[in-house]
C-alpha positions in Angstrom: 29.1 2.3 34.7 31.8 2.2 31.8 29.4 -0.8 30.5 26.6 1.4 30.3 28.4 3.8 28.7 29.5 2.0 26.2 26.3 0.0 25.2 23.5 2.5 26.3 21.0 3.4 23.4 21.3 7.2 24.0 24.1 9.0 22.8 26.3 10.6 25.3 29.0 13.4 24.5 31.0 15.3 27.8 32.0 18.7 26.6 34.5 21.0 28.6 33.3 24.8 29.5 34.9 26.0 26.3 32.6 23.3 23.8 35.3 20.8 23.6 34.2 17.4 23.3 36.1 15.1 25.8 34.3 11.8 24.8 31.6 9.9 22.9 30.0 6.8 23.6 29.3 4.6 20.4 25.5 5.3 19.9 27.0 8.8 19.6 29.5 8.5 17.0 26.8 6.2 15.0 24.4 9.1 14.5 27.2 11.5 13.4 28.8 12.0 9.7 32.4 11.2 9.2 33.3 15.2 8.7 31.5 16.3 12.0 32.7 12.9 14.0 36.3 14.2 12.6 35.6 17.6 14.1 34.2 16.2 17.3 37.2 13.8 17.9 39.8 16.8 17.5 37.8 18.6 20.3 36.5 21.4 17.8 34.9 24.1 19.9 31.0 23.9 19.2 31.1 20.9 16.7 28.0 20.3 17.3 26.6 23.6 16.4 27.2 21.9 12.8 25.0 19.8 12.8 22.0 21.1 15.7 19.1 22.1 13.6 18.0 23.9 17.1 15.6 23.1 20.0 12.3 23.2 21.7 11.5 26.9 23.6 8.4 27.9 24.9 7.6 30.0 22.1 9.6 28.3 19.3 9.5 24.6 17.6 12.8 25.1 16.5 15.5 28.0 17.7 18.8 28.8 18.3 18.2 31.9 21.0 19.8 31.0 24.2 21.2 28.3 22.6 21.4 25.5 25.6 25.1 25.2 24.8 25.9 28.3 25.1 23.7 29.9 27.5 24.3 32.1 30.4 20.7 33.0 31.6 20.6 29.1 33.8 17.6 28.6 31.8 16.6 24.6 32.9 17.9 22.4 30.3 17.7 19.0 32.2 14.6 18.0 29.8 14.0 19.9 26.5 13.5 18.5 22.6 16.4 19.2 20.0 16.6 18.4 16.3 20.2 17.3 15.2 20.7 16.4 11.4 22.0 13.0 11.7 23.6 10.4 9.5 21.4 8.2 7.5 18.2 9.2 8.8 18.2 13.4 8.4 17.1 15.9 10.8 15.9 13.6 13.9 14.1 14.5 16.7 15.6 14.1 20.5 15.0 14.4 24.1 18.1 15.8 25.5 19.5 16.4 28.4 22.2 18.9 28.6 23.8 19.9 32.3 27.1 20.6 34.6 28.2 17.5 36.1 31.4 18.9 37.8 31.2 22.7 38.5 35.0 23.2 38.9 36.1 22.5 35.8 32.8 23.1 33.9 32.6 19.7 32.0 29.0 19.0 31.0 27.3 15.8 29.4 24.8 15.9 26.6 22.6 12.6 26.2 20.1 12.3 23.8 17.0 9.7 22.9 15.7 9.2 20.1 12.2 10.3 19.2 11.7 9.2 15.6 9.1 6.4 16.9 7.4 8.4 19.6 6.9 11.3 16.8 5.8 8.9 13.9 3.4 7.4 16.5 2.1 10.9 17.5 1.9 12.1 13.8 -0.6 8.6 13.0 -2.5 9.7 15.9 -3.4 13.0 14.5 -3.7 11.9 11.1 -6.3 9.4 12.1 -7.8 12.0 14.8 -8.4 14.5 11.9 -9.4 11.8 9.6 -11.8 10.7 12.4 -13.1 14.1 12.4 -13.7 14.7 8.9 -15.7 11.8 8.3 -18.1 12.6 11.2 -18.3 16.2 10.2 -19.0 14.4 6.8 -21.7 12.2 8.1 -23.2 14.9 10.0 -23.6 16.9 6.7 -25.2 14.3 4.7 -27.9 13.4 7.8 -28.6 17.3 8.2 -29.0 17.4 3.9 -30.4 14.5 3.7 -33.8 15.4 6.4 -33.6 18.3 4.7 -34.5 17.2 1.6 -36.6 14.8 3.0 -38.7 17.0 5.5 -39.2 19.7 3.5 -38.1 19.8 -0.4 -40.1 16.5 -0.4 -43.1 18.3 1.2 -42.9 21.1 -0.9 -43.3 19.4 -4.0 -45.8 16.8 -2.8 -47.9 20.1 -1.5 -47.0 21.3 -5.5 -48.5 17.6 -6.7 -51.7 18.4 -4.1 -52.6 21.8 -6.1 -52.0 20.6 -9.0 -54.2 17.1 -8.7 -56.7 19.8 -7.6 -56.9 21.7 -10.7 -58.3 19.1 -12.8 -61.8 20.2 -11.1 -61.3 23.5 -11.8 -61.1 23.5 -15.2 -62.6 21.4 -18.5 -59.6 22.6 -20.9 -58.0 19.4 -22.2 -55.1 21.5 -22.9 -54.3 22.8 -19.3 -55.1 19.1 -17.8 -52.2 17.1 -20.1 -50.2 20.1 -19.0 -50.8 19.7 -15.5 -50.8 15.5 -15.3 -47.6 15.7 -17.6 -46.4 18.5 -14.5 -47.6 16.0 -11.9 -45.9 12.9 -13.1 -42.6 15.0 -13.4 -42.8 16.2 -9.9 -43.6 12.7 -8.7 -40.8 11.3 -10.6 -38.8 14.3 -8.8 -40.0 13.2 -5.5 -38.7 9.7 -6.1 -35.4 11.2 -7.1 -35.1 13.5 -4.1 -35.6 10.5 -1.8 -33.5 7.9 -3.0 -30.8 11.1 -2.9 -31.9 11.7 0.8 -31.2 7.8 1.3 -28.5 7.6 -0.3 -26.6 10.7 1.7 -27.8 9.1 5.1 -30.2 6.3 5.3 -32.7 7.0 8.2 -32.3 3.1 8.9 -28.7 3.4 9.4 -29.3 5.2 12.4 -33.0 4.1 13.8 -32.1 0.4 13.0 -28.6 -0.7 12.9 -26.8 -2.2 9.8 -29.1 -4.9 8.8 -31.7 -3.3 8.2 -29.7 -0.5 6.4 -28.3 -3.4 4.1 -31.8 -4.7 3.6 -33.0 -1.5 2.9 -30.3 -0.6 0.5 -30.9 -3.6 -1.7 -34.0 -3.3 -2.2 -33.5 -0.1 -3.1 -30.6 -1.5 -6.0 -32.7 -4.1 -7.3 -35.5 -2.2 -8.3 -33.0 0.5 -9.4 -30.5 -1.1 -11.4 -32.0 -5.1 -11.6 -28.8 -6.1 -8.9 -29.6 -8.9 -7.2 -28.2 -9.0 -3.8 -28.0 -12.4 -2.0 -27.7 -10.9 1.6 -27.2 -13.7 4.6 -26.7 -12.0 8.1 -26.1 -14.1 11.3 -25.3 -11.4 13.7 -26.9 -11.7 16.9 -26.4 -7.9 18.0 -28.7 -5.4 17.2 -26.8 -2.3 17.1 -23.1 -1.5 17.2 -21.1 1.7 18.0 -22.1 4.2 15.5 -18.7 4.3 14.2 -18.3 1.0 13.0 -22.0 1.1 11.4 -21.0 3.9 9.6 -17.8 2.3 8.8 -19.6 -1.1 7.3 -22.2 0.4 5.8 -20.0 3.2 3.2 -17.7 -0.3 2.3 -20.5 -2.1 1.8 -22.1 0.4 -0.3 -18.5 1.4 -2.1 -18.0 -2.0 -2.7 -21.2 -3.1 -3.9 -21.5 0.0 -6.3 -18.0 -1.5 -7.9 -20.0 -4.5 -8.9 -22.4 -2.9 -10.5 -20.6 -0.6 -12.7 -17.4 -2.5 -13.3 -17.7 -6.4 -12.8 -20.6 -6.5 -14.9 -22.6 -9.1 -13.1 -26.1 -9.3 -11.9 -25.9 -11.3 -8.8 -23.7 -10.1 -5.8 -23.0 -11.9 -2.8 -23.0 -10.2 1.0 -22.4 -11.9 4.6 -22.1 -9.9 7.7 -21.0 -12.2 10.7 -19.6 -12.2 14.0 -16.3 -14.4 15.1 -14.4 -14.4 17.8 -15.5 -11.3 18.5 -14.9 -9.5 15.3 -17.3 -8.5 12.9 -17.2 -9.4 9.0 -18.2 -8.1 5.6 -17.6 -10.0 2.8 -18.5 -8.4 -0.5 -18.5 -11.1 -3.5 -19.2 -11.1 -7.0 -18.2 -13.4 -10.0 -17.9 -10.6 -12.9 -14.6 -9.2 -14.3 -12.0 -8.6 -12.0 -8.7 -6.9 -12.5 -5.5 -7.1 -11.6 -4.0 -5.7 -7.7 -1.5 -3.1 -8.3 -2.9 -2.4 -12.1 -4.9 0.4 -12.9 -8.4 -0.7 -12.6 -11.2 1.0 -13.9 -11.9 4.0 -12.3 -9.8 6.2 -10.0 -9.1 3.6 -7.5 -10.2 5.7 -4.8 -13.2 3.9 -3.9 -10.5 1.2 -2.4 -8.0 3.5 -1.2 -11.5 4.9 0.9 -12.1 1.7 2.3 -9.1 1.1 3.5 -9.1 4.7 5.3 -12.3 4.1 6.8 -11.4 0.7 8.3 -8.4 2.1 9.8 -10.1 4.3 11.8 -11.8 1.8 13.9 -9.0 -0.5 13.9 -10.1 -2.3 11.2 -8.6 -4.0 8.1 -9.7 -4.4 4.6 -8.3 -7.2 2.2 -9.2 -7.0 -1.7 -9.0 -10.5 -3.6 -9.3 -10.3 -7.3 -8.5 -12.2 -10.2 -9.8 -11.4 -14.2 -12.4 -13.5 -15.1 -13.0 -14.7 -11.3 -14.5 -12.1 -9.7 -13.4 -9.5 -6.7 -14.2 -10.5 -2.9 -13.9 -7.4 -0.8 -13.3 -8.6 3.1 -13.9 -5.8 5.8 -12.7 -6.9 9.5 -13.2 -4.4 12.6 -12.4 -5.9 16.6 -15.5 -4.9 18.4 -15.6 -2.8 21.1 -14.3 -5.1 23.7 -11.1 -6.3 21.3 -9.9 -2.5 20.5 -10.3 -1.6 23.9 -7.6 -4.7 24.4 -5.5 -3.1 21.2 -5.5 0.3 22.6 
C-alpha cells in the first residue's frame, strides 16, 4: 500500500477535521508551488484554499458555495471535477475525490486525476463537431442557392429571352430590333453566368454522380473558361462515397486547382484520384511557380489552411510540396469508411 502511495499518478493529501494537511504523496507535492508546498508541509489550515480555483456544482462550472472542504450539508463528494492552479501547467482540471476515511478523528483524503488530456480531447471533439456542422450547413446553403438560381432565376430570364425573341415579329423598327438582340444576347450572356455560379456553389453532379464525374464536369467547365488544361486520370473502382468525403475531395480539388490557375501561372495541371490500401487519394500537380512553405505566398493563405480543415474532419490529411520554379503538388489522403471506423 505505501508503494502505491508513493508512486501512484494521482495526487493524494490526508487532511485532519481542522484542514491540516498530515501528508502528501510525491505526485502531490509536484503539482504544487514552492510557497503553497511550504504552507502545506507546516500543516497551514485550508492551504489549499490558495490555490483551488473551485469545483463542479450542479448549477456552477466553477464555485466555492459549500465548498467540499468545508462543508457541513453531507453533500456527496466521492466524485466531483475541481480546478486547482498548479505549477507549471496553470489552472488544471481534476477529478477529485474528497471523503472521511476515519470518522473518530475526522482525517479525510483528497486524491486527484488529472484531466488536461480527457478535456483537450473533449475540446477537439467539439471543435471538429461544430466545424462538422458548419460546413454542412454551408453546403446545404450553396445546394438550396444554387437550384435556386438554377430553377427559377435561370427560367425567368430565359422566359425574358422568349418575349423578347418574339418581338422581332411584331415590329419592322430597326431601332427597337438592335435594341432588343443587343437585350437578348445580354440576358443569354447572363444566363451563362448564373449557371456556371449555380455550379460553382453546388455542382448537381457532385451529388447525382459522385466525384468523377463532378471533376470531369468541373474541367470542362475551366478549360473553356480560363484555357486550363486539366490532365485528369481516375482509377477508382467505386462509384460513390460517403457524401462527406465527396464533399471533402471535391472543395480541395477545386481550392487547389484554382491556386494553379491564378498563382503558378501554368496552363497544364495534373489530377489523379486513386484508391490504395483502402485509402482514397488526390493529388493536385502543376509545374508553374511555386513558393516557399512557411513564406507568405500569394494570397491570404487560407485556401490551404481550408484544406487542411476540411480533411481533418474526415480523418484525413493534406500534405503541400512546393518548391519556386518546380511547381506545387497538393496530396489529399482520407481512410475510407471501413479504415476510420478502425481509427475511431
Amino acid at each position: 500500500m505505501l508503494k502505491m502511495y508513493e508512486n501512484s499518478t494521482e495526487a493524494i493529501f490526508f487532511f485532519t477535521r481542522e484542514g491540516q494537511t498530515i501528508s502528501m504523496n510525491p505526485a502531490a507535492e509536484k503539482i504544487m508551488n514552492v510557497h503553497v508546498l511550504e504552507q502545506l508541509k507546516k500543516g497551514a489550515e485550508n492551504a489549499l484554499c490558495t490555490v483551488c480555483i473551485g469545483y463542479t456544482s450542479e448549477s456552477d462550472l466553477t464555485t466555492c458555495k459549500d465548498c467540499y472542504f468545508t462543508s457541513s450539508s453531507h453533500e456527496d463528494f466521492s466524485s466531483f471535477q475541481v480546478f486547482l492552479e498548479t505549477e507549471g501547467k496553470g489552472i488544471t482540471p481534476y477529478a477529485a475525490t474528497f471523503h472521511v476515511i476515519d470518522a473518530e478523528k475526522g482525517t479525510r483524503v483528497f486524491i486527484l486525476r488529472d484531466l488536461s488530456v480527457q478535456f483537450e480531447t473533449q475540446s477537439k471533439l467539439e471543435q471538429n463537431t461544430m466545424m462538422k456542422n458548419v460546413i454542412k450547413a454551408q453546403e446545404n446553403e450553396r445546394k438550396r442557392i444554387s437550384r435556386e438560381l438554377h430553377d427559377s432565376v435561370a427560367q425567368e430570364l430565359l422566359s425574358a429571352v422568349v418575349d423578347l425573341r418574339a418581338l422581332k415579329y411584331m415590329t419592322d423598327d430597326k431601332d427597337v430590333l438592335k435594341k432588343t438582340n443587343e437585350s437578348t444576347t445580354t440576358l443569354i450572356r447572363l444566363m451563362d453566368d448564373i449557371r456556371n455560379l449555380s455550379v460553382e456553389l453546388r455542382p448537381s453532379a457532385l451529388d447525382d454522380f459522385g466525384l468523377e464525374a463532378a471533376f470531369r464536369s468541373h474541367f470542362k467547365r475551366l478549360e473553356e473558361s480560363s484555357g486550363l488544361s486539366v490532365d485528369f486520370v481516375s482509377t477508382i473502382e467505386r462509384n460513390r462515397y460517403e457524401t462527406e468525403v465527396e464533399t471533402v475531395f471535391y472543395r480541395i480539388c477545386q481550392e487547389a486547382v484554382f491556386n494553379a490557375v491564378k498563382y503558378a501561372h501554368v496552363e497544364t495541371v495534373q489530377v489523379r484520384l486513386f484508391e490504395e490500401q483502402n485509402i482514397l487519394h488526390l493529388i493536385v500537380k502543376d509545374e508553374g511557380a511555386g513558393f516557399i512553405r512557411g513564406s507568405n505566398p500569394l494570397g491570404t493563405g487560407l485556401g490551404l489552411y481550408g484544406m487542411n480543415e476540411r480533411a481533418e474532419l474526415v480523418l484525413g490529411n493534406v500534405t503541400i510540396s512546393s518548391e519556386i520554379g518546380e511547381g506545387t503538388t497538393v496530396h489529399l489522403r482520407v481512410p475510407l469508411k471501413e479504415q476510420r471506423e478502425m481509427a475511431e
